[in-house]
C-alpha positions, 0 to 999 in steps of 0.5 A: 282659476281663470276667474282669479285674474279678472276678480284681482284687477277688478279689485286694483281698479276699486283700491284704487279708485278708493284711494284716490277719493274717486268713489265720493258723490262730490268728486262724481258730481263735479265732473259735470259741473267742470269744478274737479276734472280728477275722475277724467284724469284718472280714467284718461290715464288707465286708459293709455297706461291700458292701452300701451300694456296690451299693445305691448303685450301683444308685441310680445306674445303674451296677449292672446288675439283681440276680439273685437265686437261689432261697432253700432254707432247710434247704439254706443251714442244713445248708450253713452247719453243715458250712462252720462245722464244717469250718471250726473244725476246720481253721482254714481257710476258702476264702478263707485258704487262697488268701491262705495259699497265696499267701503261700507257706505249705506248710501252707496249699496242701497240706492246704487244697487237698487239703481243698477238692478233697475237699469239691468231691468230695464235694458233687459226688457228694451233689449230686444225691441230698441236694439235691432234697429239700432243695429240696423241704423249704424253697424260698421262691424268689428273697426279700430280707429286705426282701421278706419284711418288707414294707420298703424294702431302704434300711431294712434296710441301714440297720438292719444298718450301724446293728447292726453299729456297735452291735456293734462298740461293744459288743466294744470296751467289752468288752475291758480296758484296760490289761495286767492284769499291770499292775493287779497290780503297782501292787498289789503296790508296796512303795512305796506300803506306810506304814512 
């Protein structure tokens, strides 16, 4: 039965991946390339919307304790490079090939697949040789942001919903309005020439 749960959200977070066209190649790519923030939107967004439920939730009574895991610095940088690298070159993450594979895309369930059984291997068999040192370099033990600032962790989800709102503002003020052809052609119209 407890396994019900964790299946139900996983299936939310694909439904709504997919629905958001947040499983295609080109929108992966993109990020990377800075032409389609939309996948950093969505994940800033479940991030807060998360973070606020559990706090929420806690405040209540209604989440159990949080379990915090130790914090390795060097080993979340190294981690996060090579899940970035991997990640611009395929166009794929995790969570995209599930939704891509459960859309029925061949490209998505064979090469994904292939992908993730062979970074499976992989970290498998580094595993034991890179992580102790890593470890070793920077272990700061079980932290939050709000530990190590000294503040309450309410504060600190408050000042990341409130950046993340910001940021949203600011790629929507960047973006232009109108179809640039549009500007052009009003440019260009014979019938606003004077005879």
């Amino acid at each position: 039965m407890e396994v019900l749960k964790p299946l139900a959200i996983g299936f939310c977070f694909g439904w709504l991946l997919q629905r958001a066209g947040l499983s295609r190649y080109d929108r992966i790519v993109n990020v990377y390339r800075l032409r389609d923030l939309a996948v950093i939107q969505f994940m800033l967004s479940a991030l807060v919307v998360g973070a606020l439920a559990l706090r929420v939730l806690a405040a209540l009574g209604l989440a159990g304790t949080f379990a915090l895991p130790t914090t390795y610095v060097w080993g979340v940088l190294l981690g996060g490079v090579v899940f970035g690298v991997g990640m611009a070159l395929s166009g794929f993450c995790p969570g995209t090939v599930a939704a891509g594979a459960g859309e029925g895309r061949i490209d998505y369930l064979v090469p994904g697949f292939l992908g993730l059984f062979a970074g499976a291997l992989v970290f498998g068999w580094l595993y034991p040789a890179v992580m102790p040192r890593l470890q070793a370099l920077g272990n700061l033990g079980p932290v939050t942001i709000a530990d190590a600032l000294g503040v309450q962790p309410w504060l600190v989800l408050l000042i990341l919903a409130e950046l993340v709102l910001w940021l949203f503002y600011a790629l929507e003020r960047g973006r232009p309005v109108g179809p640039p052809a549009a500007t052009k052609l009003r440019a260009h119209d014979p019938s606003s020439c004077q005879a």
